[in-house]
PASE-986189 format. One record per residue: residue number from 0; x, y, z of N, C-alpha, C, O, CB in turn. Coordinates in pm, 1 decimal, decimal comma. Atoms other than C-alpha are relative to their C-alpha. Glycine has a CB too. Layout:
BEGIN
[node NUM; [X; Y; Z]; [X; Y; Z]; [X; Y; Z]; [X; Y; Z]; [X; Y; Z]]
...
# end
This chain:
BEGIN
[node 0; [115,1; -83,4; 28,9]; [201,9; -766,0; 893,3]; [-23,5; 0,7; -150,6]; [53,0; 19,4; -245,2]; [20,5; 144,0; 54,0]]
[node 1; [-3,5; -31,5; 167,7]; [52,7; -760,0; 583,1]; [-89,1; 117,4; -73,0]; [-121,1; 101,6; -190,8]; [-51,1; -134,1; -74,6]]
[node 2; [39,4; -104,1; 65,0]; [-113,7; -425,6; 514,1]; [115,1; 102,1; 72,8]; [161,9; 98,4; 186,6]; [-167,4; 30,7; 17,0]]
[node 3; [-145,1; -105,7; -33,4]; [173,0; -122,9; 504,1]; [-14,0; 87,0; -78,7]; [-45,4; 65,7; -195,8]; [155,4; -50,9; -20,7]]
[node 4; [-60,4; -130,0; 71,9]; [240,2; 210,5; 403,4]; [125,1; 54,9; -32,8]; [210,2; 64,3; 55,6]; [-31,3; 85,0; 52,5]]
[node 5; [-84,6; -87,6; 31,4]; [473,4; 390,9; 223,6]; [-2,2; 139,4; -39,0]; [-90,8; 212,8; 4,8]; [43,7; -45,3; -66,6]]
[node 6; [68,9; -142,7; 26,1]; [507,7; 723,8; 66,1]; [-63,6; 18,9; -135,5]; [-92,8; 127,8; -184,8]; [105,1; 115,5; 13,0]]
[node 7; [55,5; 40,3; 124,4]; [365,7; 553,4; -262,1]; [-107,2; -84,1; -39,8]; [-171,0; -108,9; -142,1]; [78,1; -42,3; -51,1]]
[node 8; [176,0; 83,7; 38,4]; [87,9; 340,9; -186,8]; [-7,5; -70,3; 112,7]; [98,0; -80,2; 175,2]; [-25,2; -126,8; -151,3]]
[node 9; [25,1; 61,7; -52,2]; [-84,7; 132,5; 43,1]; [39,9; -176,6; -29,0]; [-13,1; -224,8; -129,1]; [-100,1; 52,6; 5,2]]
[node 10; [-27,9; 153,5; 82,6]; [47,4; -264,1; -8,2]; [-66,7; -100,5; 123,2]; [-69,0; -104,9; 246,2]; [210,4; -44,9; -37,5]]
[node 11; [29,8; 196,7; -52,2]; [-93,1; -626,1; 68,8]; [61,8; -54,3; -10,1]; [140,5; -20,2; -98,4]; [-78,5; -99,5; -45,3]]
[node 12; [-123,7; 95,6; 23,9]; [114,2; -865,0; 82,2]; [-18,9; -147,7; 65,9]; [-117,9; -159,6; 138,0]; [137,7; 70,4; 67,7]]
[node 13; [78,0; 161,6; -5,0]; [67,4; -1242,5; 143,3]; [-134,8; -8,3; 40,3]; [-210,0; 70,2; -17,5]; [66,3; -101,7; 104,3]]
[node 14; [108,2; 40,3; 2,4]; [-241,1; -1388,8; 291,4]; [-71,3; 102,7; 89,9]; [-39,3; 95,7; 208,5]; [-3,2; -135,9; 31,4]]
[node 15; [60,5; -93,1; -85,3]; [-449,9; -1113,2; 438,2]; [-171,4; 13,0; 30,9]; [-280,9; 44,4; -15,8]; [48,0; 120,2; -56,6]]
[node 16; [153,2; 68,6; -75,4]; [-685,2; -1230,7; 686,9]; [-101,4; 138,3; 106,9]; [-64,7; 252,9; 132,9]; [71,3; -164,6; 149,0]]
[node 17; [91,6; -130,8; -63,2]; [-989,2; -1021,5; 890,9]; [78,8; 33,7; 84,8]; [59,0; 154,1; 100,9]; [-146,8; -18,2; 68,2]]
[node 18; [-94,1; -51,9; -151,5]; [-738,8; -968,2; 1191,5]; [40,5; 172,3; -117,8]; [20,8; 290,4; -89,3]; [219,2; -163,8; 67,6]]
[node 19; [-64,2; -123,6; 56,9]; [-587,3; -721,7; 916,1]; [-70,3; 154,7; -32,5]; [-0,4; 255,3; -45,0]; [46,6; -48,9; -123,3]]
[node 20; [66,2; -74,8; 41,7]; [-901,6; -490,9; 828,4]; [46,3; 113,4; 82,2]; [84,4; 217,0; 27,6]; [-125,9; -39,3; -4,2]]
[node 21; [-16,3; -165,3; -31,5]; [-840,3; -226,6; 1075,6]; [82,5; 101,8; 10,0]; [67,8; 222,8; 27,2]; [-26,3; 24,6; 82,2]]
[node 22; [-64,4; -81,3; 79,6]; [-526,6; -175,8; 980,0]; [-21,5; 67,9; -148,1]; [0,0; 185,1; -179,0]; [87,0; -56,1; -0,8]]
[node 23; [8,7; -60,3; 102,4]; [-599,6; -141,6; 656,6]; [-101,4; 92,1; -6,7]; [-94,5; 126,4; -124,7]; [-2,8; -75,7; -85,6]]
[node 24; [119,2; -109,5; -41,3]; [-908,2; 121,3; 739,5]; [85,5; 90,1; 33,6]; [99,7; 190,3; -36,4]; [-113,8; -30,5; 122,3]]
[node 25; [-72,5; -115,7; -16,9]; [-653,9; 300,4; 941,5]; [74,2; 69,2; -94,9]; [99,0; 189,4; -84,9]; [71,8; -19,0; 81,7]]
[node 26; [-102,5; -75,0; 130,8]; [-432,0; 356,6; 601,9]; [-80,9; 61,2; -70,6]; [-65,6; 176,6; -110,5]; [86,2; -94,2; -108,2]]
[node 27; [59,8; -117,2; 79,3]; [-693,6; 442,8; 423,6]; [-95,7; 134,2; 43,2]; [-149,8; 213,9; -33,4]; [-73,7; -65,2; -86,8]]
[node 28; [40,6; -98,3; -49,8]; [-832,0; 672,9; 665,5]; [125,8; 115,1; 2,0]; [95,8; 234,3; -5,3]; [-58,9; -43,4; 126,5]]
[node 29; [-120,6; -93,5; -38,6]; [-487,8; 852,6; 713,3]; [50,7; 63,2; -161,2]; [106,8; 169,0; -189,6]; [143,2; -105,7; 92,2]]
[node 30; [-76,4; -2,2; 149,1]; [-399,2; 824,0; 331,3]; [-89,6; -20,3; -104,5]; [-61,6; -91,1; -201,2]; [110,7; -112,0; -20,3]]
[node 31; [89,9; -5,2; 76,9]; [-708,8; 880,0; 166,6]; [39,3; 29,1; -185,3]; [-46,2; 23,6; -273,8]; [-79,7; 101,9; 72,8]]
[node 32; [-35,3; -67,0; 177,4]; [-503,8; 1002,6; -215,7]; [90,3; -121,9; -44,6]; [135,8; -140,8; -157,4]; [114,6; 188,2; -16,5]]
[node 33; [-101,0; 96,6; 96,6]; [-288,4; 667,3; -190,1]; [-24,7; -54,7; -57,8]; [-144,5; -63,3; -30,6]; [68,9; -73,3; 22,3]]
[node 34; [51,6; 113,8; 50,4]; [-338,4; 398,8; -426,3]; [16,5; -102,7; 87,7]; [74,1; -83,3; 194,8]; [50,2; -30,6; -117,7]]
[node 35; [2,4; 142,3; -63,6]; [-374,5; 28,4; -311,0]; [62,8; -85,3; -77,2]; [12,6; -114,3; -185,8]; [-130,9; -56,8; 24,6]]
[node 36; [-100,5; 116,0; 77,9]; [-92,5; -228,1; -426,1]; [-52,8; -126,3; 48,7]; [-29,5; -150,0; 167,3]; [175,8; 6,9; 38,9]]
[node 37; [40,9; 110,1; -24,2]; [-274,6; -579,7; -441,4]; [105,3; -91,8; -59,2]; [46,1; -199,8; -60,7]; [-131,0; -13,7; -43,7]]
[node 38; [-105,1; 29,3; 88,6]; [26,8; -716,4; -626,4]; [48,8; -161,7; 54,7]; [50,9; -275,2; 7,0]; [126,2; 129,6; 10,9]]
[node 39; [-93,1; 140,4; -110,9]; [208,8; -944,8; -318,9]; [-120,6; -45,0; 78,3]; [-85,7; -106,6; 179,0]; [152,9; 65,1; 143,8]]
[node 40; [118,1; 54,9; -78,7]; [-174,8; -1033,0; -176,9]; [35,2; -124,4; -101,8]; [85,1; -116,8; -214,1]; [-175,7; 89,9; 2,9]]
[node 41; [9,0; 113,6; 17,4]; [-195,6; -1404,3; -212,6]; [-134,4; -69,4; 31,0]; [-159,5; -178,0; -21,2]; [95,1; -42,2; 58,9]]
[node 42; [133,7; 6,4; -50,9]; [-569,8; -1406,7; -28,6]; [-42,9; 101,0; 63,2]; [31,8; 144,1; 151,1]; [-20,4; -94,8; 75,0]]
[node 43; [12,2; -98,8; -61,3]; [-742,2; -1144,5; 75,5]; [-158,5; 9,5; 51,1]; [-244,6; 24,2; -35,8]; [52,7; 104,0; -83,3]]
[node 44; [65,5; 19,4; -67,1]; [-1007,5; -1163,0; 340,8]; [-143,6; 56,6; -76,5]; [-110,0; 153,9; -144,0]; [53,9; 43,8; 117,4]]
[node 45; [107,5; -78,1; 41,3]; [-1384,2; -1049,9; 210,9]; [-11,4; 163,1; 134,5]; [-57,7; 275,3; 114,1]; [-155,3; -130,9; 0,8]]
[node 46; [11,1; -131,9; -93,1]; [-1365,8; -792,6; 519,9]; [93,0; 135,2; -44,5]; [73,1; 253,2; -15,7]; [51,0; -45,7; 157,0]]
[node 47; [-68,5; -140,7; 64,6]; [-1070,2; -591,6; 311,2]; [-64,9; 29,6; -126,3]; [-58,1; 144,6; -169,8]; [166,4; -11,0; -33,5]]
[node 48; [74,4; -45,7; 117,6]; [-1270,1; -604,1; 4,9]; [-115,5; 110,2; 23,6]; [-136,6; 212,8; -40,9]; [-61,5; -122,9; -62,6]]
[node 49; [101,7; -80,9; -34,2]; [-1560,0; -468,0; 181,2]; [47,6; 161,5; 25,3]; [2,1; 265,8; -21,7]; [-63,4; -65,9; 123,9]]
[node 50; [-70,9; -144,0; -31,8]; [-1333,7; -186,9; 330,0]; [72,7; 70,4; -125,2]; [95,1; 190,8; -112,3]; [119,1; -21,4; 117,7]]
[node 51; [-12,5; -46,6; 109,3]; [-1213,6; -125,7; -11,5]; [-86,1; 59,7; -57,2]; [-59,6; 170,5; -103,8]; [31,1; -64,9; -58,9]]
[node 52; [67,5; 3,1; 61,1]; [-1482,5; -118,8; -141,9]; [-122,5; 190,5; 47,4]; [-185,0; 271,3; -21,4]; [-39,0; -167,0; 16,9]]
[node 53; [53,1; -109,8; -65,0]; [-1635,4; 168,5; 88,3]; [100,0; 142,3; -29,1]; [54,3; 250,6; -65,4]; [-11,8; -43,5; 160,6]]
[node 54; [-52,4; -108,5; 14,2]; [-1338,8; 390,6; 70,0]; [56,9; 6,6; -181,5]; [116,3; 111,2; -207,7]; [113,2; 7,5; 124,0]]
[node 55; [-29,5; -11,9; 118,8]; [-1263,9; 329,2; -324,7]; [127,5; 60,8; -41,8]; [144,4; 154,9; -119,4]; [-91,5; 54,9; -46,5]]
[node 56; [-118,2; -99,3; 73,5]; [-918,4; 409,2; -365,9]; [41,7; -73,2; -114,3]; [-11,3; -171,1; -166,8]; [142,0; 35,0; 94,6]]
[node 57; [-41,4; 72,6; 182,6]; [-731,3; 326,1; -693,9]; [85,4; -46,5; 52,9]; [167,4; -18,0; 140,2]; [49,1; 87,6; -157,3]]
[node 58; [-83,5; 142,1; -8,8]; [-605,0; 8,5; -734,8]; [110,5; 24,1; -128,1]; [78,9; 60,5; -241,4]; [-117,2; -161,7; -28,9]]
[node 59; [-44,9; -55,9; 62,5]; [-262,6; 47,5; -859,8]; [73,7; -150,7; -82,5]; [121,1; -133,3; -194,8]; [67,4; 118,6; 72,5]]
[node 60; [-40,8; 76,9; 31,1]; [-143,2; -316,0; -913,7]; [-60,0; -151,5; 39,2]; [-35,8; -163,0; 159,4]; [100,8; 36,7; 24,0]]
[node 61; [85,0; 88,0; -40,4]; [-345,2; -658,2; -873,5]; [93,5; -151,8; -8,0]; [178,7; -186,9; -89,7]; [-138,7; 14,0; -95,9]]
[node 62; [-58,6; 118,2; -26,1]; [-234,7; -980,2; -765,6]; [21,7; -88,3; -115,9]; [-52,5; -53,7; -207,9]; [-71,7; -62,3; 92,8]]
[node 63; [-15,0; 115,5; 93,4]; [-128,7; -1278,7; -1003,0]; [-87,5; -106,0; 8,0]; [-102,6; -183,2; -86,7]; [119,0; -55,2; 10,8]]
[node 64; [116,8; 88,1; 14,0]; [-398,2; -1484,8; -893,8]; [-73,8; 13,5; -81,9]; [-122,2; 125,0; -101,2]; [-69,6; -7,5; 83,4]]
[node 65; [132,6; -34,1; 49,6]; [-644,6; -1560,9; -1113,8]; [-109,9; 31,4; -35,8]; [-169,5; 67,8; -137,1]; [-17,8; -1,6; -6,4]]
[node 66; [139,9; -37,0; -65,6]; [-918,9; -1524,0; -929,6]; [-41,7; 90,5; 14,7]; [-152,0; 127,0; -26,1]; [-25,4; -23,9; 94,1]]
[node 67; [-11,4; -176,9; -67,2]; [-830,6; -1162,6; -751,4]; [-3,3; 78,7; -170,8]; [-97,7; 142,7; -217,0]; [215,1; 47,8; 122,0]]
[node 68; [-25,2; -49,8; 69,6]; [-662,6; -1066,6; -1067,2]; [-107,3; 13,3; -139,6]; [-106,3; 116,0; -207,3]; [107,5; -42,8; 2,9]]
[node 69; [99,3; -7,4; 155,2]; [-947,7; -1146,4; -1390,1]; [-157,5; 24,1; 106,4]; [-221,1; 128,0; 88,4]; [2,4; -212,8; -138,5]]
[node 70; [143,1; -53,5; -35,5]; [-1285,1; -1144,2; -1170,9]; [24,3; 74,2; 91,1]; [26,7; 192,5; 57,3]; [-107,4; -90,8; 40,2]]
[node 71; [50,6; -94,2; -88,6]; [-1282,8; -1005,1; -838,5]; [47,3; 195,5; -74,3]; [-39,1; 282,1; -87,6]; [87,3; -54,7; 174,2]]
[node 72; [6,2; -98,4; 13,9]; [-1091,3; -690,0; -961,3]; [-21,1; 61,1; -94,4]; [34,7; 168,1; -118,6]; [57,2; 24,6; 33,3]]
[node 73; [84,6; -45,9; 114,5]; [-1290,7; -643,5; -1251,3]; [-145,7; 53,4; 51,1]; [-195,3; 158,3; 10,0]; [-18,5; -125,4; -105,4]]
[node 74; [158,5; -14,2; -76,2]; [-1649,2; -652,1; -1040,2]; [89,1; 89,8; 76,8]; [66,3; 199,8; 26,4]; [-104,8; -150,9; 92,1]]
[node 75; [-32,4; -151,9; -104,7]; [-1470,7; -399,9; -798,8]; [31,9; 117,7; -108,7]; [3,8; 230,8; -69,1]; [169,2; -17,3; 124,4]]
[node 76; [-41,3; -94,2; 75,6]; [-1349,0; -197,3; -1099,9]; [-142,0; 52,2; -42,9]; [-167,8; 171,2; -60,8]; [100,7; -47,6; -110,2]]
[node 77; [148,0; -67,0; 97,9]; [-1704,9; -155,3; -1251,4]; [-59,6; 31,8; 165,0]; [-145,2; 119,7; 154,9]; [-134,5; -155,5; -140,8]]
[node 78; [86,6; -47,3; -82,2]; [-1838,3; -107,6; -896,0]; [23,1; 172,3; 38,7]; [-50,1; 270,9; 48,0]; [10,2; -96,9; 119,1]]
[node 79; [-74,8; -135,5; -12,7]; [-1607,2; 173,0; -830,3]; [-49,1; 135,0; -124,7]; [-38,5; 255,2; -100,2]; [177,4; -46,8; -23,1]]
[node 80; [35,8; -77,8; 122,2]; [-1725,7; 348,7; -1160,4]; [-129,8; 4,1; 8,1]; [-165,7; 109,9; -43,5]; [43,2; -52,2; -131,8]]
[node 81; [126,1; -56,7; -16,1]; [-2090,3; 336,6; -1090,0]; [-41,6; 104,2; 81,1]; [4,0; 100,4; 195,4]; [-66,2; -79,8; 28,2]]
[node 82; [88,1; -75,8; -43,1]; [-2299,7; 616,1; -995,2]; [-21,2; -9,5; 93,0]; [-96,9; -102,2; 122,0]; [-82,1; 5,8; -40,1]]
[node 83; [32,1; 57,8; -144,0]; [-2290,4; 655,5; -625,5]; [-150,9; 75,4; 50,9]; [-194,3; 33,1; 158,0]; [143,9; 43,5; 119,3]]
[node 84; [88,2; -99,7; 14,1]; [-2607,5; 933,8; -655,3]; [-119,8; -98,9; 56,1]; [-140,5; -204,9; -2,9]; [-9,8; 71,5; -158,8]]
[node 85; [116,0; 91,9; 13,6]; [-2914,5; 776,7; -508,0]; [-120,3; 86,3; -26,5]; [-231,0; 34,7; -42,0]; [-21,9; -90,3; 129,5]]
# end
């Protein structure tokens, strides 16, 4: 499995494909104050981004990828900080 709880954060951990989203919905429905450890993600499906992206929790550690780590969670960081007010 690669989305899990503890009593310190939500974690990813290797390649985490759409099969995984509704676990990870269920954590952050249950554990709405945890952070999210992207740290041990290695790929991470656009369907958990999306679900991230809806419930906005704080990201407490980001993958070593390049990719995840300098763009995507930079564009999620500034999304998270905009004005949700319409």
């Amino acid at each position: 499995m690669t989305v899990a709880v503890n009593t310190t954060a939500i974690h990813l951990t290797g390649a985490c494909g759409v099969e995984e989203v509704e676990m990870l919905l269920e954590c952050l429905q249950k554990h709405p104050s945890l952070p999210v450890d992207l740290s041990g993600a290695t790929a991470i499906h656009t369907a958990l981004w999306q679900a991230l992206m809806v419930f906005r929790p704080k990201l407490t550690e980001v993958p070593t990828s390049s990719l995840i780590g300098e763009k995507v969670i930079l564009a999620l960081s500034a999304y998270f900080r905009q004005n949700t007010e319409l």
